[in-house]
Every structure is written in C-alpha cells, then in structure tokens.
N, C-alpha and C positions, 0 to 999 in steps of 0.2 A: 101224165107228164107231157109238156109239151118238146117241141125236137130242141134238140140241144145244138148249142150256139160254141163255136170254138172262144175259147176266154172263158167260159162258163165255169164257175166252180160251186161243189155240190160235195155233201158229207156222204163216204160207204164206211160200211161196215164188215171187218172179215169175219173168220169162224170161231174170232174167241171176242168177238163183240166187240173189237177196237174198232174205233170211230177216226178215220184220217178224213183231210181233206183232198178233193182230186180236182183239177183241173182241165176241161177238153181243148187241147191242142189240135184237136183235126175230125173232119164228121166226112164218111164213108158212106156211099150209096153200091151198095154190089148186088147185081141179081137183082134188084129190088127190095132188099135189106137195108136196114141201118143201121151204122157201127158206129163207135165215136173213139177216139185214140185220147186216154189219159194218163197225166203222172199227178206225183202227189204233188201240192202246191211245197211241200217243203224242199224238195229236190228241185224244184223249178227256181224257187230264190235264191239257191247256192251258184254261184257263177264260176262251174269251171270250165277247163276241157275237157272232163268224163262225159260217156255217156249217161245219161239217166235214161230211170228205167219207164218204159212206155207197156203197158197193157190197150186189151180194146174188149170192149163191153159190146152188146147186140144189144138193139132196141125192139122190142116183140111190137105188133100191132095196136097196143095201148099204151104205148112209149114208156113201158117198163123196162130194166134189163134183163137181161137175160143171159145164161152163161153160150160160148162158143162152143159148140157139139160137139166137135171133131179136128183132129187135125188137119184133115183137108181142108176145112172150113178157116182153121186160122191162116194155115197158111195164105191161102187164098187172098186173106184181110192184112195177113202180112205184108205182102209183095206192092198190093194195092196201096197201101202206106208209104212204102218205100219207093215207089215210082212216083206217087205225089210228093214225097220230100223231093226228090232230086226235078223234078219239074218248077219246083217255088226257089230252086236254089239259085 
C-alpha cells in the first residue's frame, strides 16, 4: 500500500466482518512512524455541530496498518492531532 493521501477513502473491516467506508482526514509523522486519522465516510456527510468520531490507524514499514500498542503511544498520536487541528484553524 502506498502512503496515504488526506481525502483518501478505503474500505475496513471490524471483528464481525462489517465492511464500512473510512475516510483520511489527516496523516501524522511521529518518531518516524506513520499514522493517518479517519472517520467513517457516513459521519463525515451528516453536517452538524457534533463531534464525529475520529480514530488513527499506524502504518508498519509495508504500508499495511497496524493496530496502536499502547496507550502511551495513542496518546501521543492523540495530542499530535490536536495541535495540528488548532494550528489549521
């Protein structure tokens, strides 16, 4: 898989095999890692003032994902996120 592009939309799969579509809102370099921040493309077309729900996926060395290890680690991708939003604001 090649690096993924914010706008990018791509089908996952959870743990009982539903297929949604996700959308990359934001791609993350930390450490030398890469993260990308998604929501589902269906929450992304409802236009309100909630927040929707954002996750962030790790991209391993063959730009597969990967899951986040630890909490330290999300956090980490958390914060990094959220200093990028308030910097584009």
């Amino acid at each position: 898989m090649e690096k993924m592009e914010v706008g990018e939309v791509f089908t996952i799969s959870d743990e009982s095999e539903i297929e949604q579509e996700v959308e990359v809102i934001a791609t993350l370099n930390i450490d030398g890692s890469d993260y990308v921040a998604v929501s589902f493309v269906e929450d992304l077309k409802i236009s309100t003032d909630e927040e929707i729900d954002i996750f962030f996926l790790k991209l391993d060395e063959d730009g597969d994902f990967a899951a986040i290890e630890s909490d330290e680690e999300f956090e980490k991708v958390s914060v990094a996120f959220d200093e990028g939003m308030i910097e584009e604001e």
